[in-house]
C-alpha atoms as a printed R data frame, in Angstrom:
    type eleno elety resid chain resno       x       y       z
1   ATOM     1    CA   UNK     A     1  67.747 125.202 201.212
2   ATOM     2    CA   UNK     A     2  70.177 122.393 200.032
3   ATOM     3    CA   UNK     A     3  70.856 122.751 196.289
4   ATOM     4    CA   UNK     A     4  72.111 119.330 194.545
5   ATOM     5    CA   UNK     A     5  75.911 119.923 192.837
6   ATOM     6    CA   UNK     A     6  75.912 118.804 189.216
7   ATOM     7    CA   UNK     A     7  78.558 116.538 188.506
8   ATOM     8    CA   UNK     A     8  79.740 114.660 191.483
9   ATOM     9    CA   UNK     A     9  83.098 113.220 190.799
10  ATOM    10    CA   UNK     A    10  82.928 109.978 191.128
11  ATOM    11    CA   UNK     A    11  85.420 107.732 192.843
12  ATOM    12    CA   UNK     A    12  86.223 104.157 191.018
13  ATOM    13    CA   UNK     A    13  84.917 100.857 193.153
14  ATOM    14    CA   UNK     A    14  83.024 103.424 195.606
15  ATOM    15    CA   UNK     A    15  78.476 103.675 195.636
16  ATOM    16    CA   UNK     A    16  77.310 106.766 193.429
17  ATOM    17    CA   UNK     A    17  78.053 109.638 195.626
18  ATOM    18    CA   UNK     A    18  75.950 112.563 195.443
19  ATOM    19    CA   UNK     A    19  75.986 115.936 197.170
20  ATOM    20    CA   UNK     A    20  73.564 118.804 198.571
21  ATOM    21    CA   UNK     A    21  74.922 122.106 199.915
22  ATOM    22    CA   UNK     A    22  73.589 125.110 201.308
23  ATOM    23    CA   UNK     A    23  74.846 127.875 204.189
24  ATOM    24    CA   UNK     A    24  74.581 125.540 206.521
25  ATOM    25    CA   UNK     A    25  75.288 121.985 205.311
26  ATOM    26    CA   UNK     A    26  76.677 120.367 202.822
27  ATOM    27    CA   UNK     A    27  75.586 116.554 202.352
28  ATOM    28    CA   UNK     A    28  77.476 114.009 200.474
29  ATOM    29    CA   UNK     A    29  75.010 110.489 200.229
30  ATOM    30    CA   UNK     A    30  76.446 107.416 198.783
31  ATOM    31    CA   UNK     A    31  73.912 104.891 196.899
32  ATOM    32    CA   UNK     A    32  74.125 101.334 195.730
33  ATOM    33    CA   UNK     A    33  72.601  99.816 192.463
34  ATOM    34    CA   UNK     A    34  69.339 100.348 194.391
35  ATOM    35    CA   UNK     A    35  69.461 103.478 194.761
36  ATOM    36    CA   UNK     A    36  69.276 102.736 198.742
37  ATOM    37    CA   UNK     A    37  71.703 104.755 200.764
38  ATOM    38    CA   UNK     A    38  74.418 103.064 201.943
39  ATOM    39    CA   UNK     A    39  76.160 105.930 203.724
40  ATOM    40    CA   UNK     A    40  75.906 109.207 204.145
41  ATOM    41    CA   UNK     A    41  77.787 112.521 205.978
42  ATOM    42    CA   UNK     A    42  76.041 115.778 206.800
43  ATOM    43    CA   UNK     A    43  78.455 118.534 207.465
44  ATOM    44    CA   UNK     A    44  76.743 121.192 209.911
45  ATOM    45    CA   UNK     A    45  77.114 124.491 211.945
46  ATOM    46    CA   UNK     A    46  79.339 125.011 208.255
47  ATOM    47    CA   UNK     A    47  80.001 129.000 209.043
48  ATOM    48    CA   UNK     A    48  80.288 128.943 213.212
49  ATOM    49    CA   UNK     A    49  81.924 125.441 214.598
50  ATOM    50    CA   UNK     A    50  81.723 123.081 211.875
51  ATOM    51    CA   UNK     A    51  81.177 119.164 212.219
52  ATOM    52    CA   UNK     A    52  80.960 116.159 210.406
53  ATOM    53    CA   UNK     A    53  78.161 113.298 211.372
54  ATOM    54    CA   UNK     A    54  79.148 110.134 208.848
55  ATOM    55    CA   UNK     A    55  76.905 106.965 209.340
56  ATOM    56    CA   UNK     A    56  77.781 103.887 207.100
57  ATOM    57    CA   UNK     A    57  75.615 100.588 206.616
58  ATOM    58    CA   UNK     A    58  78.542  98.105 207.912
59  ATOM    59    CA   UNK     A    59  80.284 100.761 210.813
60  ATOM    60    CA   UNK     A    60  77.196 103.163 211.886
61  ATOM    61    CA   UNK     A    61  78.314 106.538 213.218
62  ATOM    62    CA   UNK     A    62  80.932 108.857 213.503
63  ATOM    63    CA   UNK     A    63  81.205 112.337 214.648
64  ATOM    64    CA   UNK     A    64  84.156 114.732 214.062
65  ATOM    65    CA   UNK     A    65  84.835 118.236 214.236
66  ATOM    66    CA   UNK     A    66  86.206 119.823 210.987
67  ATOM    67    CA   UNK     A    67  89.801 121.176 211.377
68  ATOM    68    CA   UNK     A    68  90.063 123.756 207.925
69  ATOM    69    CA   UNK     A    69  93.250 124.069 207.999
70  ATOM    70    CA   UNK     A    70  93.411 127.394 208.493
71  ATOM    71    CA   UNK     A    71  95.005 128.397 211.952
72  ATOM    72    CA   UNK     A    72  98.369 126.953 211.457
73  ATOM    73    CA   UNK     A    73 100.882 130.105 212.139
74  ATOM    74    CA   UNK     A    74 103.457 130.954 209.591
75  ATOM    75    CA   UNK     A    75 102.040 128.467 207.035
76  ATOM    76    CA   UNK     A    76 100.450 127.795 204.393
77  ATOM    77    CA   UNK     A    77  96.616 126.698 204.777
78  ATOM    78    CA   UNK     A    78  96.293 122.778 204.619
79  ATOM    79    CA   UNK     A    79  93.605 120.589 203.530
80  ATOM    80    CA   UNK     A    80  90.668 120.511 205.310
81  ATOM    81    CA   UNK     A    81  90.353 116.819 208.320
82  ATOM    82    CA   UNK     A    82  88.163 115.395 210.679
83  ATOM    83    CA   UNK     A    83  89.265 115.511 214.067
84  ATOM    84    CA   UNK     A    84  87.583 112.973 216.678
85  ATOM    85    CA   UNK     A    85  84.426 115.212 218.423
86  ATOM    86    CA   UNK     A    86  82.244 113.328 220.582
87  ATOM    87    CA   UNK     A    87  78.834 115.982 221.153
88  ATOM    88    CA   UNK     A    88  76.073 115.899 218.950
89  ATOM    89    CA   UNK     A    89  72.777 117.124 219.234
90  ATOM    90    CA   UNK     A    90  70.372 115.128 217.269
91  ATOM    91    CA   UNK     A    91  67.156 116.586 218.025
92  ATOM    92    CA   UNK     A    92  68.613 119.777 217.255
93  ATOM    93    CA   UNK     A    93  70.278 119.161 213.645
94  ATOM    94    CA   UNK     A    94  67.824 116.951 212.315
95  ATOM    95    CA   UNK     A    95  65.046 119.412 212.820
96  ATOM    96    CA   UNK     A    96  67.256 121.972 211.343
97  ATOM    97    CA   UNK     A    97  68.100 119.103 208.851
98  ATOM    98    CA   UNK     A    98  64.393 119.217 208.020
99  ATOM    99    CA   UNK     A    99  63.685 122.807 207.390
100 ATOM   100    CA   UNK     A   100  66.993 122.446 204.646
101 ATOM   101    CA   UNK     A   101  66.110 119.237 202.981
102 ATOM   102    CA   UNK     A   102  65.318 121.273 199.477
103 ATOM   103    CA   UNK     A   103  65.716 119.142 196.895
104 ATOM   104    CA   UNK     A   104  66.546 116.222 198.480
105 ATOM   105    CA   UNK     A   105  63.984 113.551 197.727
106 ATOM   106    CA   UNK     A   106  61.475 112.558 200.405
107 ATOM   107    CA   UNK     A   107  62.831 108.831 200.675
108 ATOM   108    CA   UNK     A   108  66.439 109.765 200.929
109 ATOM   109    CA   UNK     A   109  65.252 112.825 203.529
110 ATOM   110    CA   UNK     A   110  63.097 110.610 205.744
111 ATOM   111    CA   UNK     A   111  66.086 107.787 206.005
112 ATOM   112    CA   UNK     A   112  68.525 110.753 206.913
113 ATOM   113    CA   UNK     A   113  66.228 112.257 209.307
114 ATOM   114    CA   UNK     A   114  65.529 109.131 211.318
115 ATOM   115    CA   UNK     A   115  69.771 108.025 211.027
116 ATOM   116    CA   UNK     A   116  70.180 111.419 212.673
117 ATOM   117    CA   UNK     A   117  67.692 110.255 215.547
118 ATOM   118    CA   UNK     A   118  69.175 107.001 215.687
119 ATOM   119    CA   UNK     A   119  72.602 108.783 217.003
120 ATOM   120    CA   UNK     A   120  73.815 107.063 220.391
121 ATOM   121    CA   UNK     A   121  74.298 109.435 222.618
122 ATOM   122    CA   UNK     A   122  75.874 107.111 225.043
C-alpha cells in the first residue's frame, strides 16, 4: 500500500509536490493553490523493469523507462534517468494502481486512475 513521505522537499517556483511509495510504486503529485493536480508521475514495475508514466496539465503524457545507473562497467553507479520507452499498459497499472492507492485521497486517486486510462496508446 502507498505510504505518504513526510517532508517533501520542495522545489522554489514549482506546485507543492508530494509523494507516495510502496514496493511497487512510488508517486510524486504536484498541486496548485487549489489543491488540484497539476501533474503527476507514477513510477511502476519498481523491483522487475521499472518505468516512469509523467502526465502534466499543459504537455499530457510521457512514458520512459528508468535507467538506475547501475550497469555501467568499471564505474561508478550514476544517477538514476528516464530513457524514452514507448509501451504502456494502462488497463493493467491502473488496476494495480487501484489495489495500492493507500493513503492517497479518493479525489487525487480517482483523477490518477482515469489519467492512467486516458493514456494514448496510438
Amino acid at each position: 500500500m502507498l505510504r505518504e513521505i513526510a517532508d517533501v522537499r520542495q522545489i522554489e517556483g514549482e506546485p507543492l509536490r508530494r509523494w507516495f511509495t510502496d514496493e511497487h510504486f512510488d508517486l510524486v503529485v504536484w498541486i496548485n493553490e487549489t489543491r488540484d493536480i497539476v501533474a503527476f508521475q507514477l513510477c511502476y514495475d519498481k523491483m522487475r523493469s521499472e518505468r516512469a508514466l509523467t502526465w502534466k496539465v499543459d504537455s499530457g503524457f510521457t512514458h520512459d523507462a528508468v535507467d538506475d545507473g547501475e550497469n555501467r562497467e568499471g564505474r561508478y553507479k550514476a544517477t538514476p534517468i528516464l530513457v524514452p520507452d514507448g509501451v504502456f499498459d494502462p488497463g493493467t497499472v491502473a488496476a494495480k494502481f487501484l489495489g495500492h492507492s493507500g493513503v492517497l485521497d479518493s479525489k487525487s486517486c480517482d483523477f490518477i486512475y482515469l489519467k492512467l486510462l486516458e493514456y494514448p496508446n496510438g
